[in-house]
C-alpha positions in Angstrom: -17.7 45.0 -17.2 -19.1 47.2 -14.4 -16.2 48.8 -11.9 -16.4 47.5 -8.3 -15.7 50.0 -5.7 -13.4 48.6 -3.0 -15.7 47.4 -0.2 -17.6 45.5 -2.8 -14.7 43.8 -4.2 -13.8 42.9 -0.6 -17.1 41.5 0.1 -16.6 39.4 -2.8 -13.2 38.5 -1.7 -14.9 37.4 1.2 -17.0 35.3 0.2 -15.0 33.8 -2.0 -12.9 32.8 0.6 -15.8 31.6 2.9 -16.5 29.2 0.5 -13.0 27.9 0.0 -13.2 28.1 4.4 -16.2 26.2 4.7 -15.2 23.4 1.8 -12.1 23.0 3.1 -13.9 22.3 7.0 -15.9 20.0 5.7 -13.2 17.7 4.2 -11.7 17.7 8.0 -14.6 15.1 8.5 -12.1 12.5 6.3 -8.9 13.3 8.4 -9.9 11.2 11.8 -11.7 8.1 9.6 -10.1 7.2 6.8 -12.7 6.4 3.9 -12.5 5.6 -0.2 -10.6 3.2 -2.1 -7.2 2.1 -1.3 -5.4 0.4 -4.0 -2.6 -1.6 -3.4 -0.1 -4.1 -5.4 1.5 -6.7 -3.7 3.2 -9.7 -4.2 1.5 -13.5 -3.5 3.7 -14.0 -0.7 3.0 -10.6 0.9 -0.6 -11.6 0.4 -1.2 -14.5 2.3 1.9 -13.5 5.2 1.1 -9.4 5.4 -2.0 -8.7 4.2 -4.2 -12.1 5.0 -3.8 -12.2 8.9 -5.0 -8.3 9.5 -7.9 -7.8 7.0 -9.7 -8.8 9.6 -8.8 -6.5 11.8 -8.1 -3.6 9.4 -11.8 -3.9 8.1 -13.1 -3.5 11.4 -11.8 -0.6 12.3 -12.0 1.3 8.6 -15.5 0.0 7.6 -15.6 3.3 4.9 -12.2 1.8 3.0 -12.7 0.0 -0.2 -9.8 -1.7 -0.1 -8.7 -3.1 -3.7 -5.7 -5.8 -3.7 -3.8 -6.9 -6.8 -1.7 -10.1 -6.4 0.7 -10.2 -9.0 4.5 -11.7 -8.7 6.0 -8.7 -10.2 7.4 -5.3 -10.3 5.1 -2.9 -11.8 5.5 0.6 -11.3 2.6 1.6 -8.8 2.7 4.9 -9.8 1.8 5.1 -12.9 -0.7 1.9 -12.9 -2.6 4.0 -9.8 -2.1 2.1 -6.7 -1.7 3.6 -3.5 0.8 1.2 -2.2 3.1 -1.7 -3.3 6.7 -2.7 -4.1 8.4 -0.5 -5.0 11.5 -0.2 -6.7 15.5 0.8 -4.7 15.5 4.4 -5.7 11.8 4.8 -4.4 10.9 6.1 -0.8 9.5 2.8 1.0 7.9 2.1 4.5 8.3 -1.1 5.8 5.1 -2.9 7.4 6.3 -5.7 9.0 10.3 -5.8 10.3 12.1 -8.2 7.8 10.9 -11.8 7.1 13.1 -14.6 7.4 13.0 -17.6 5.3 13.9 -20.9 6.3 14.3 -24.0 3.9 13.8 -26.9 5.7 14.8 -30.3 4.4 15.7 -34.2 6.5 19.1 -35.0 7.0 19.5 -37.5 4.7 18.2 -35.4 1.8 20.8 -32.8 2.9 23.8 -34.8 3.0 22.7 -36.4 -0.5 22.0 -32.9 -1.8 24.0 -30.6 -0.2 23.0 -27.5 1.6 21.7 -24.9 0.1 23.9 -21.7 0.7 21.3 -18.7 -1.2 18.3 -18.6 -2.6 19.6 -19.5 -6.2 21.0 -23.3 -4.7 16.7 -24.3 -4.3 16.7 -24.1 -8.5 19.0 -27.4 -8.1 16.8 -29.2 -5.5 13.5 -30.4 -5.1 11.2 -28.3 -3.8 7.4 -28.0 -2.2 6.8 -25.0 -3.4 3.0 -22.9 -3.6 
């Protein structure tokens, strides 16, 4: 291996580290528009109450986002099937999208008083439901 006096293993150096310079500027183009696929888990629910209503608007205004969506109604671990997003587990770091949902159960008065009313989510089990 031939010996490199200083200044030419600087020059090297330096170009070396131009390259790394001008690959790393040219991924700043990415940092203002978001572009590439964006995978993301989600429940049915959060499909058509979330995600449904801004599509719309979120293709608009990332046109270079492939967005993928998987609707499933359950927990998978996002991590390791690759998704970018999801639900995620307690003892994971999560940002809300949306502040909480509420849900209402709706039902006549008569049904009620025949029934009773429902006190958690568990009571609907015992009643009849419309359900999607």
């Amino acid at each position: 291996m031939p010996a490199f006096s200083r200044s030419e293993l600087a020059d090297k150096l330096e170009r070396g580290f131009q390259a790394i310079g001008d690959a790393l500027g040219e991924l700043d183009v990415y940092r203002g528009v978001p572009a590439g696929r964006l995978r993301i888990n989600v429940p049915r629910d959060a499909s058509r109450l979330l995600l449904g209503p801004i599509l719309p608007v979120f293709f608009a205004a990332y046109p270079d986002v492939r967005l993928e969506i998987t609707v499933e109604d359950r927990l998978v671990d996002i991590v390791a099937d690759g998704y970018d997003a999801g639900t995620v587990p307690q003892d994971m770091v999560a940002v809300p999208l949306t502040r909480p949902l509420r849900w209402v159960v709706v039902g006549s008065p008569d049904y009620l008083s025949r029934r009773g009313r429902p006190s958690q989510p568990a009571d609907l089990m015992r009643h009849a439901c419309v359900r999607k």
